[in-house]
C-alpha positions in Angstrom: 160.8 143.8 162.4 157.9 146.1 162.0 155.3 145.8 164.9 151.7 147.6 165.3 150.0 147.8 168.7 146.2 148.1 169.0 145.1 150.0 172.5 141.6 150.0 173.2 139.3 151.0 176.5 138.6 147.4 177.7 134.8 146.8 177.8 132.8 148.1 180.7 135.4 151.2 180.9 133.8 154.8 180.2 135.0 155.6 176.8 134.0 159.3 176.2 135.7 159.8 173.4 133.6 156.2 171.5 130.4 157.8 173.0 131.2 161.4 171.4 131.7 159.6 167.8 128.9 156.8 168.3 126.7 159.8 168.9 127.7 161.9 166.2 127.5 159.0 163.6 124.1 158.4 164.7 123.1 162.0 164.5 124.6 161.9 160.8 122.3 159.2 159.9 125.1 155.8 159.9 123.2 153.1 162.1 126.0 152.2 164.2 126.4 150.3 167.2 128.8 150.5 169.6 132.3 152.8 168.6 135.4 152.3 171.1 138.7 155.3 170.3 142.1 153.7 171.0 145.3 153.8 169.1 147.8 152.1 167.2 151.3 152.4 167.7 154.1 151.4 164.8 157.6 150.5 166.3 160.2 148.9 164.1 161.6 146.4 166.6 165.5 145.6 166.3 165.1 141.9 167.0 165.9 138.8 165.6 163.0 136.8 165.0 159.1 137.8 165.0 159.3 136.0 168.2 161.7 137.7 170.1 160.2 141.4 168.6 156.7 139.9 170.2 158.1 139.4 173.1 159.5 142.7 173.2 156.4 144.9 172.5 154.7 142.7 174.7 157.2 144.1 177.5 156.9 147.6 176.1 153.0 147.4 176.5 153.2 146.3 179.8 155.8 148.5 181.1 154.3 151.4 179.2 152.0 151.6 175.9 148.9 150.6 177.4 147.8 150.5 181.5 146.6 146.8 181.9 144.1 148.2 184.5 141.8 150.1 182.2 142.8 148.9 178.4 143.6 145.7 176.3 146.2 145.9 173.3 146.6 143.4 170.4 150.4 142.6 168.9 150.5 142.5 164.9 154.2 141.5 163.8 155.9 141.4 160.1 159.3 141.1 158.6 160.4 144.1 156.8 162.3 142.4 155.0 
């Protein structure tokens, strides 16, 4: 199973990095609002189901990928098959 994991800055937490490119889009003329930096993370999951490869990254984020304290993740799962 292929898996992507979407870690952002949960709202409210500094995000110096967003501010840095919010700012510089700005100053380059594009009228955004508000840019959050995170990053996604591929893993192909050995698991059999998109449930249990879920699960899995779900246990990986919590135990590592993201810190729950300070950022939020989303779960994307496909066959590769």
């Amino acid at each position: 199973m292929r898996a992507t994991v979407l870690v952002l800055p949960k709202t409210g937490i500094l995000d110096p990095q967003g501010s840095a490119v919010e700012e510089s889009l700005r100053q380059l003329g594009f009228p955004v609002g508000e840019a959050r930096v995170g990053r996604v993370i591929d893993l192909d999951v050995d698991a059999g189901s998109a449930d249990e490869a879920r699960s899995a990254v779900e246990r990986m984020c919590e135990q590592l990928l993201a810190n729950p304290l300070i950022e939020s993740y989303e779960i994307a799962v496909e066959d590769a098959s």
